[in-house]
N, C-alpha and C positions, 0 to 999 in steps of 0.2 A: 504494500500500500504506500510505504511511502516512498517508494523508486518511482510510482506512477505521478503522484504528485511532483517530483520535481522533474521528471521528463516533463510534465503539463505546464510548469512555471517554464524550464528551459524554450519549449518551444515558445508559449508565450511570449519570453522577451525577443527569441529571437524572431518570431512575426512583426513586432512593433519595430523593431530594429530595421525590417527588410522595407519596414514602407518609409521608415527615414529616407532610405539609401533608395525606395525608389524617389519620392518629391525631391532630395537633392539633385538626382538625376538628371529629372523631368526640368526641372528649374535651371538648371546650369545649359539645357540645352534653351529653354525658351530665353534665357539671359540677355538674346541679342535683340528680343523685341517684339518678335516674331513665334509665330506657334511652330514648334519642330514637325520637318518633316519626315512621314512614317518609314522612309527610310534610312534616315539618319539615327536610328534608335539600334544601338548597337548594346547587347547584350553581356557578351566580355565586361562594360565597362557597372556592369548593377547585379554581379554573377551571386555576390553571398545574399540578394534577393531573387533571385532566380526561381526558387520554390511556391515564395509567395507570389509572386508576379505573372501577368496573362496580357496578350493581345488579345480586341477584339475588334471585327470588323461592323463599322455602322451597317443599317440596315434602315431604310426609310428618315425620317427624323427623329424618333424614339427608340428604334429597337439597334440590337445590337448581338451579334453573335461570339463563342470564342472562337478562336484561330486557333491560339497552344498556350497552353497554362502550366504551369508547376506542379507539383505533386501534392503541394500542401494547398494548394486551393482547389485540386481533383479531390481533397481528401474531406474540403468541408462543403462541397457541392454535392458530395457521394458517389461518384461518379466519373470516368473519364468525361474532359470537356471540351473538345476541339467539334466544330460545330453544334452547340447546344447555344440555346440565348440565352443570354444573361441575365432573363427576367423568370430563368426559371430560380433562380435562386431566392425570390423572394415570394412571400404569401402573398396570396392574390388580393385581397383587400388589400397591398400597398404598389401593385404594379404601377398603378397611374402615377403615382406620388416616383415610381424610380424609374418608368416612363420618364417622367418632367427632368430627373435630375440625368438621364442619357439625352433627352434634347439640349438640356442649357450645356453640358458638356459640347454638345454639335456646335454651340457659339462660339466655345473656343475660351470658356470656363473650366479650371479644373472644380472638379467633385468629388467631396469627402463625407462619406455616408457611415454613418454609425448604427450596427445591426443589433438585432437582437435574436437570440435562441429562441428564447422563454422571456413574460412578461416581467420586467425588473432592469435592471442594468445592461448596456450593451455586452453582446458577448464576441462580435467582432466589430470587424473596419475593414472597407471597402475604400479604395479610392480610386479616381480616375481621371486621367490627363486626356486631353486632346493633341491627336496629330495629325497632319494635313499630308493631301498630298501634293502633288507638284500643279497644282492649279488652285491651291491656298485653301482648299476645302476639306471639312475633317471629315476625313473615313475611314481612319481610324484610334482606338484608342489605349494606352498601355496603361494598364491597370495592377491594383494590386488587392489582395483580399488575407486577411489574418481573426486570428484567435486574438481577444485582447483581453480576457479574464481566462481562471485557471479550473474552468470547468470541464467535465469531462467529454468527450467528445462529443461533437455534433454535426447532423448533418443539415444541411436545408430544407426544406424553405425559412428564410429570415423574415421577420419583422423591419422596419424602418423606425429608428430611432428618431435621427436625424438625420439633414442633408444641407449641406455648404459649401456655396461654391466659391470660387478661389479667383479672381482676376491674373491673365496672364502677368508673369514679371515684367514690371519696364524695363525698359532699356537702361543698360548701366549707363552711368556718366561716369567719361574717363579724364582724367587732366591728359592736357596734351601742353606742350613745351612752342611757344611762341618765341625768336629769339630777333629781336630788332636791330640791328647792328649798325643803323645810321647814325 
């Protein structure tokens, strides 16, 4: 019993961990102003989140498919998930509510969704970044999904906690060196 328990804390932190390293990621690419495009997302560089982490291909203006996902989010969907929509993951009474928050993503908002198992606290975290393709339009999106309490397993359907979406990063401002020499 308690080797299970600290496997459940272990993974746990390391879920919360994988979605740091995904949004520093996501951020460091959109840095320059602009929403990254889905083929600039390079996997080498977000690999100790790789488990938690999924592409997904949009699908109209609300829906959205996987592409390929990790193992630790085949593991809380129950299921392999390359081709399944992403709205099977939640109970039906909150599709429309993560409907809305896959369209605001299509704007070109990240979205950070906070799930629930059971009525009570959330028991994961969903996120989702937009990326475009080479005609500036999102079709697709690199996502991340975790445990973020040390409950025992679970598989989907979730609840919606909450949902929040995120403004792409500005553009940094850099000093640049002017030198007048008249």
């Amino acid at each position: 019993m308690i080797i299970t328990s600290m496997t459940h804390k272990a993974l746990t932190r390391h879920g919360t961990r994988a979605l740091d390293l995904l949004d520093t990621y996501w951020t460091g690419l959109a840095a320059r102003g602009q929403l990254p495009l889905w083929t600039d997302v390079d996997p080498s560089r977000f690999q100790d989140a790789l488990d938690h982490a999924f592409l997904a291909e949009c699908h109209g203006t609300s829906h959205a498919r996987f592409r390929v996902a990790g193992s630790a989010v085949a593991d809380l969907v129950g299921q392999p998930c390359p081709g399944l929509p992403l709205s099977l993951m939640i109970r039906s009474k909150d599709r429309s509510a993560f409907n809305a928050a896959i369209a605001t993503c299509r704007t070109g908002r990240a979205m950070d969704l906070a799930l629930n198992a059971v009525a009570g606290a959330p028991s994961a975290r969903m996120v989702l970044y937009p990326l475009v393709d080479t005609t500036g339009v999102v079709t697709q999106m690199l996502g991340g999904l975790a445990r973020v309490t040390e409950s025992g397993p679970h598989h989907g359907p979730f609840s919606i906690a909450t949902a929040q979406a995120r403004q792409t990063p500005a553009r940094r401002s850099c000093l640049r060196l002017v030198v007048d020499n008249t």
